[in-house]
TINUTI-21132 format. One record per residue (C-alpha): residue number from 0; x negated, y, z. Coordinates in steps of 0.1 Angstrom, whole numbers. Layout:
BEGIN
@nr=NUM	xx=X	yy=Y	zz=Z .
...
REM end
This chain:
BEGIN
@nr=0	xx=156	yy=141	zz=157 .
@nr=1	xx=142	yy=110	zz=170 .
@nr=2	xx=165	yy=90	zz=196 .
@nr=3	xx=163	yy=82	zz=230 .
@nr=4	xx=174	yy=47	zz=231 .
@nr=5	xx=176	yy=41	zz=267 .
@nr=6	xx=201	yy=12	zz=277 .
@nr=7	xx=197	yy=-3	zz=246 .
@nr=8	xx=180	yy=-37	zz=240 .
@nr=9	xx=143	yy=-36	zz=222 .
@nr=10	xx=147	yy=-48	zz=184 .
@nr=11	xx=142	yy=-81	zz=175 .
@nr=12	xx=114	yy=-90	zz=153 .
@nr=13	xx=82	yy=-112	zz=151 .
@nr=14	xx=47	yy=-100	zz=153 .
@nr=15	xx=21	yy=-116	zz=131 .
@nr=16	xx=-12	yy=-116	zz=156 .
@nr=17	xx=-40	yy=-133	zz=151 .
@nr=18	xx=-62	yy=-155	zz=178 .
@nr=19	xx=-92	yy=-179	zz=178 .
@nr=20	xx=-92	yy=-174	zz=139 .
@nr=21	xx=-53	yy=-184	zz=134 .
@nr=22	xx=-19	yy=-169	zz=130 .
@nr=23	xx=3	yy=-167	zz=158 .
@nr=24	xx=41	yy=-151	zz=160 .
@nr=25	xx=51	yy=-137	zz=188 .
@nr=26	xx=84	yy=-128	zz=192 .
@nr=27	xx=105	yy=-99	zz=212 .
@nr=28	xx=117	yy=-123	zz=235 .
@nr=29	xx=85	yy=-138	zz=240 .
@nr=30	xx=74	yy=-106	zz=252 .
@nr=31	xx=100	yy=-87	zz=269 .
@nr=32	xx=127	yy=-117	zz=281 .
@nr=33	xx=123	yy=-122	zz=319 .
@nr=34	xx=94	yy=-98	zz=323 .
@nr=35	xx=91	yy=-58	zz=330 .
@nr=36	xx=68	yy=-46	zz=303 .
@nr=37	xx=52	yy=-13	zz=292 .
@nr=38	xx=50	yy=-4	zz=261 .
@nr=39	xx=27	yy=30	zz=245 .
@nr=40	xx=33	yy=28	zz=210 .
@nr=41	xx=9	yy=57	zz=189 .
@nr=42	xx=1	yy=64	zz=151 .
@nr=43	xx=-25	yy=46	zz=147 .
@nr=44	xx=-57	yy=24	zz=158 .
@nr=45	xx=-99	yy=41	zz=156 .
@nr=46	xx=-80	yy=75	zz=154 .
@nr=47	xx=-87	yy=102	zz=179 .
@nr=48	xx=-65	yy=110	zz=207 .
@nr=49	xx=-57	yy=70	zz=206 .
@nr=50	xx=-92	yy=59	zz=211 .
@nr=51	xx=-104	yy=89	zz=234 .
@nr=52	xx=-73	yy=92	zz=256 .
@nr=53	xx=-42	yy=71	zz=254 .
@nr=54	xx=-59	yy=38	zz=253 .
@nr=55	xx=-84	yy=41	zz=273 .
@nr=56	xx=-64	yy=57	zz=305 .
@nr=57	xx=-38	yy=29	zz=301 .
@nr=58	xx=-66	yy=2	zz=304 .
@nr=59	xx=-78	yy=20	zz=334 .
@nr=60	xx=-38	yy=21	zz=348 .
@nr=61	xx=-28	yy=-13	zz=337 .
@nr=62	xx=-37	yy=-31	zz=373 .
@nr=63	xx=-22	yy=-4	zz=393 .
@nr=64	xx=5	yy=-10	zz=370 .
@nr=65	xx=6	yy=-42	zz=379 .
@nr=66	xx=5	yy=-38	zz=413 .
@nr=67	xx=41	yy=-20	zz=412 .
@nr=68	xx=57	yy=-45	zz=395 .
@nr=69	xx=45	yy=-43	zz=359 .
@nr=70	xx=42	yy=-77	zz=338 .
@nr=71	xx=23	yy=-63	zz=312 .
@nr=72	xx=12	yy=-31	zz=289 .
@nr=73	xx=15	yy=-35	zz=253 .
@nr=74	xx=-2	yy=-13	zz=228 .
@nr=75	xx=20	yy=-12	zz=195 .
@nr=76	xx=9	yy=4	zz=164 .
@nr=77	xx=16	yy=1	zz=128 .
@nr=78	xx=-17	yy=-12	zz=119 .
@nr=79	xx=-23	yy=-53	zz=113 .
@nr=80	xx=-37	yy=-78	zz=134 .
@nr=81	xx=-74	yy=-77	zz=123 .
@nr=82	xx=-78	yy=-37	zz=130 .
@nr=83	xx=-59	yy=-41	zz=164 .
@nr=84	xx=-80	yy=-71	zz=175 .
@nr=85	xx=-112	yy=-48	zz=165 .
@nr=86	xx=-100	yy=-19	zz=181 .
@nr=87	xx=-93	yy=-36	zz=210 .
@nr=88	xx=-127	yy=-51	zz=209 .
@nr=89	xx=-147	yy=-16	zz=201 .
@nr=90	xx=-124	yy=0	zz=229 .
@nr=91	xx=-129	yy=-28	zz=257 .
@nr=92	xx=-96	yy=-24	zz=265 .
@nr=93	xx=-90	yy=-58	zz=275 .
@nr=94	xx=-59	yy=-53	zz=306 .
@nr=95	xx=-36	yy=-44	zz=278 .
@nr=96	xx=-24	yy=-63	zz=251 .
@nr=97	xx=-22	yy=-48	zz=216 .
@nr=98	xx=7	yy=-59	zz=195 .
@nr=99	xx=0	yy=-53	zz=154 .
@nr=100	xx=34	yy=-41	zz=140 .
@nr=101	xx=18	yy=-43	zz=108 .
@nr=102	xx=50	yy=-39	zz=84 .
@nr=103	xx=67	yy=-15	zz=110 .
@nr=104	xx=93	yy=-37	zz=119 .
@nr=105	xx=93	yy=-24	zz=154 .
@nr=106	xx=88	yy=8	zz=150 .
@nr=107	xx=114	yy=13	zz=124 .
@nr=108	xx=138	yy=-10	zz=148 .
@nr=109	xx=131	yy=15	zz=176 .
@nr=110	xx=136	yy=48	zz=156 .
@nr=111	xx=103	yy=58	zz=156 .
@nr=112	xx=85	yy=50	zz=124 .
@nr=113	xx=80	yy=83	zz=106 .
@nr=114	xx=61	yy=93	zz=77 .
@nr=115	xx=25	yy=106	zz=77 .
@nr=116	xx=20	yy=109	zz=40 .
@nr=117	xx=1	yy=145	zz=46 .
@nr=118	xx=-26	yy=118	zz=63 .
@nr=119	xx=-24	yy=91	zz=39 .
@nr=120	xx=-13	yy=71	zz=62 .
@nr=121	xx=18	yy=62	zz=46 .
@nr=122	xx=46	yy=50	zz=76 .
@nr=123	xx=33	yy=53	zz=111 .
@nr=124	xx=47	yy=53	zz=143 .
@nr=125	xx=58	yy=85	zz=164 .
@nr=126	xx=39	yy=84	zz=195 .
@nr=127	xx=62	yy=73	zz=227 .
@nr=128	xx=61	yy=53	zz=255 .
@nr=129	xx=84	yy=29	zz=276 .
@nr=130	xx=95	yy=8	zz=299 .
@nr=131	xx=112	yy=-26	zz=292 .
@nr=132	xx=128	yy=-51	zz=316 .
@nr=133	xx=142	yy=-81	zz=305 .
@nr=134	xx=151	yy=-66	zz=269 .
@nr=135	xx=163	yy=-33	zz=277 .
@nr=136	xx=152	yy=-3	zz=279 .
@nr=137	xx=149	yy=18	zz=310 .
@nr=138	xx=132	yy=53	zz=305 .
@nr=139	xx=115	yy=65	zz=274 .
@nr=140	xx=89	yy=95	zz=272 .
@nr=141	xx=96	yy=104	zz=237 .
@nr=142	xx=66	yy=136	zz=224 .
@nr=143	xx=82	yy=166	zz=213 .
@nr=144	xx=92	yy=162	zz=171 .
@nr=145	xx=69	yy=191	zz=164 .
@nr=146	xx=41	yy=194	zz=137 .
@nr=147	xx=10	yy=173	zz=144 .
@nr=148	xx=6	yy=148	zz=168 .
@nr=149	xx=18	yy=157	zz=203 .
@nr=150	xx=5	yy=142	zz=232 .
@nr=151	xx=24	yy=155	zz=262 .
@nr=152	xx=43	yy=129	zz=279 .
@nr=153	xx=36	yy=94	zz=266 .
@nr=154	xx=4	yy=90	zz=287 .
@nr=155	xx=-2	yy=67	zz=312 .
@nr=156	xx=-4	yy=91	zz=338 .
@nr=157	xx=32	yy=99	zz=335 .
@nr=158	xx=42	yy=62	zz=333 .
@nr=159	xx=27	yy=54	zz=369 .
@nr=160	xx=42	yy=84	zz=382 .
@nr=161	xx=77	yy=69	zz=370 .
@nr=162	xx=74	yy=41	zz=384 .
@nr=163	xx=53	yy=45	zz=414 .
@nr=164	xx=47	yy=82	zz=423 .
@nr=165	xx=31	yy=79	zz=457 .
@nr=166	xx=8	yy=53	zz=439 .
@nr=167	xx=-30	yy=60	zz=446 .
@nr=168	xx=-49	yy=62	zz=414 .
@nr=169	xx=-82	yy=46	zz=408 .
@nr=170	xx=-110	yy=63	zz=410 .
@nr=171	xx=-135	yy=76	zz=380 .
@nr=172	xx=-167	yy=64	zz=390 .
@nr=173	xx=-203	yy=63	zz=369 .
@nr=174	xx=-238	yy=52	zz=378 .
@nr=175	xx=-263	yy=60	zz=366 .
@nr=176	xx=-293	yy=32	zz=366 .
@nr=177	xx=-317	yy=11	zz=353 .
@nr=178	xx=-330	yy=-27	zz=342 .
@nr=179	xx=-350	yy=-39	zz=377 .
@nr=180	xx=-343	yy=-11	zz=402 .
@nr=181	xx=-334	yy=-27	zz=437 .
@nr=182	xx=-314	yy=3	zz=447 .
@nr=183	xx=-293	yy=8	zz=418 .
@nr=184	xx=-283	yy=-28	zz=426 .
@nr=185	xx=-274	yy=-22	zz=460 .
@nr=186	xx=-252	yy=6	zz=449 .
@nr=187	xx=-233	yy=-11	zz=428 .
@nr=188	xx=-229	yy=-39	zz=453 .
@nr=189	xx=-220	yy=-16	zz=480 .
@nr=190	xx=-189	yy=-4	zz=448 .
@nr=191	xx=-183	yy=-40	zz=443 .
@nr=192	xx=-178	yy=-49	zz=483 .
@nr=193	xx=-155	yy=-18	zz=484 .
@nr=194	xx=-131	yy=-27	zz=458 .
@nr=195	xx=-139	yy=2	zz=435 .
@nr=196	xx=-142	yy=0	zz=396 .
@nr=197	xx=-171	yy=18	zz=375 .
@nr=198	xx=-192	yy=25	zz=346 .
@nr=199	xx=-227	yy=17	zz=346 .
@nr=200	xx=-250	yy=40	zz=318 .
@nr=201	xx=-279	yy=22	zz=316 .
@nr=202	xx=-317	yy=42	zz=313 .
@nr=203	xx=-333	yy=44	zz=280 .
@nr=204	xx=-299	yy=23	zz=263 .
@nr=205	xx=-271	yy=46	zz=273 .
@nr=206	xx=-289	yy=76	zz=282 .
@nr=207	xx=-327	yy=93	zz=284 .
@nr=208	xx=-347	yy=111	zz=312 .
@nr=209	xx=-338	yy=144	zz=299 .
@nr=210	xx=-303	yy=135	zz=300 .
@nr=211	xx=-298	yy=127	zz=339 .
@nr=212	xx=-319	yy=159	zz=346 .
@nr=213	xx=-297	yy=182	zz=326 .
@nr=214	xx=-268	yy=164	zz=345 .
@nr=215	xx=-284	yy=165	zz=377 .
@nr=216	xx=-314	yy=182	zz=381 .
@nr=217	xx=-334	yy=154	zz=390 .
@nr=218	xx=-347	yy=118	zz=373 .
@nr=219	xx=-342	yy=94	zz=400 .
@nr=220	xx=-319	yy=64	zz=400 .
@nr=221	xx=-293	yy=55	zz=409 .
@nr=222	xx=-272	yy=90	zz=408 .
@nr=223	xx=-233	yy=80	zz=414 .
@nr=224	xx=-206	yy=107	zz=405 .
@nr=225	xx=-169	yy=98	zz=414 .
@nr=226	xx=-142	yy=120	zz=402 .
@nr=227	xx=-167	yy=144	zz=390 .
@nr=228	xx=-184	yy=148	zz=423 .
@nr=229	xx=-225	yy=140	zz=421 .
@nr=230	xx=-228	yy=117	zz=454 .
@nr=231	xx=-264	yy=106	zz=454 .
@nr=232	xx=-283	yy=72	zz=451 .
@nr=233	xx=-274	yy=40	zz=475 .
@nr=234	xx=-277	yy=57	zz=509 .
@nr=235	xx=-257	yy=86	zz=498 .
@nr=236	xx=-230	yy=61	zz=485 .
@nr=237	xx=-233	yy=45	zz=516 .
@nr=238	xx=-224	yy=68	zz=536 .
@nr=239	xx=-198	yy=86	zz=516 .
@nr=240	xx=-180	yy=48	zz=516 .
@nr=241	xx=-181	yy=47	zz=556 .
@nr=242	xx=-167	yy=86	zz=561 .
@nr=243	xx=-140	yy=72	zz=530 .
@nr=244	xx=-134	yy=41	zz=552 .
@nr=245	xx=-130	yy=62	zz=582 .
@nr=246	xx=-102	yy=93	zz=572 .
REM end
């Protein structure tokens, strides 16, 4: 049964990271004294639901996050300091911090390092989140100890809504573009002036012809989607932005 340790103080232990090509400890109190941190901790970095879900959603999260009082969102995983700074790297995740527990120090302190022998990964941790202020933690989302790899509750999703449940989230936006088109730059200006975060796929690097057609029906660009509605090019995001200014 793994344990719930709310009201009880974070372990204390050093974490060997690495930065600009040196070593650099960072402690528990370096991390959590003083500060109101959340932490995801998961089994482990380049696997699936990690690099297709739980990281990425977090890195989207982590400034509203901020915004509601949030220091900082760690990433902890039992992997070392060269795969977490590569991970972090290949996932752009660069609003949260990852934190190599490479000997499982952490984990183990926390109650959470279990073994994943079937996987070969030897001792991992069990996937959970937190939140941490000044030392201490305040609520836990713990996944269920069932077979597998639950992912039910640790999510970022469920963080925000802990600790801010009438906060707006960001929206999912995408344009679609290419190298040199005027209006594609305007739309992504007109996203800019608003405030609003988003992907750009780039024509012929990210994507072909055939692709936006089957997506769309047509080749033009720019075609913006937000939260999976298709919007339009620049005058259609211009105009969707004034009707969302006005409600």
């Amino acid at each position: 049964m793994l344990e719930n340790r709310e009201g009880q103080n974070v372990p204390q232990v050093t974490f060997r990271t690495r930065r600009d090509h040196a070593w650099v400890d960072v402690t528990s109190d370096g991390i959590f004294k003083g500060r109101t941190v959340v932490v995801f901790s998961l089994p482990g970095a380049f696997t699936p639901t990690c690099s297709s879900t739980h990281v990425p959603r977090y890195n989207q999260l982590t400034p509203t996050l901020k915004k509601h009082g949030v220091d900082e969102v760690i990433c902890v995983s039992v992997n070392d300091a060269f795969v977490m700074n590569e991970w972090r790297n290949d996932q752009k995740a660069f609003n949260v911090k990852f934190m190599p527990d490479g000997n499982g120090d952490f984990s183990r302190g926390m109650g959470m390092l279990v073994p994943k022998n079937d996987l070969g990964f030897g001792e991992r941790s069990w996937r959970y989140s937190m939140l941490v202020k000044d030392g201490v933690v305040e609520k836990m989302f713990i996944e269920p100890d069932v077979p597998g790899d639950p992912f039910e509750v640790s999510d970022a999703d469920t963080m925000l809504d802990y600790i801010a449940p009438e906060a707006a989230r960001p929206l999912d936006v995408t344009v679609f573009a290419r190298e040199g088109c005027e209006y594609c730059a305007r739309a992504k200006g007109l996203l800019h002036d608003a405030g609003i975060q988003f992907e750009e796929l780039v024509l012929n690097r990210d994507f072909s012809e055939s692709t936006i057609r089957a997506v769309s029906g047509t080749s033009t660009v720019p075609q913006v989607f937000i939260n999976g509605e298709y919007i339009g090019g620049s005058e259609a995001l211009e105009s969707y932005l004034s009707k969302s200014k006005a409600a």
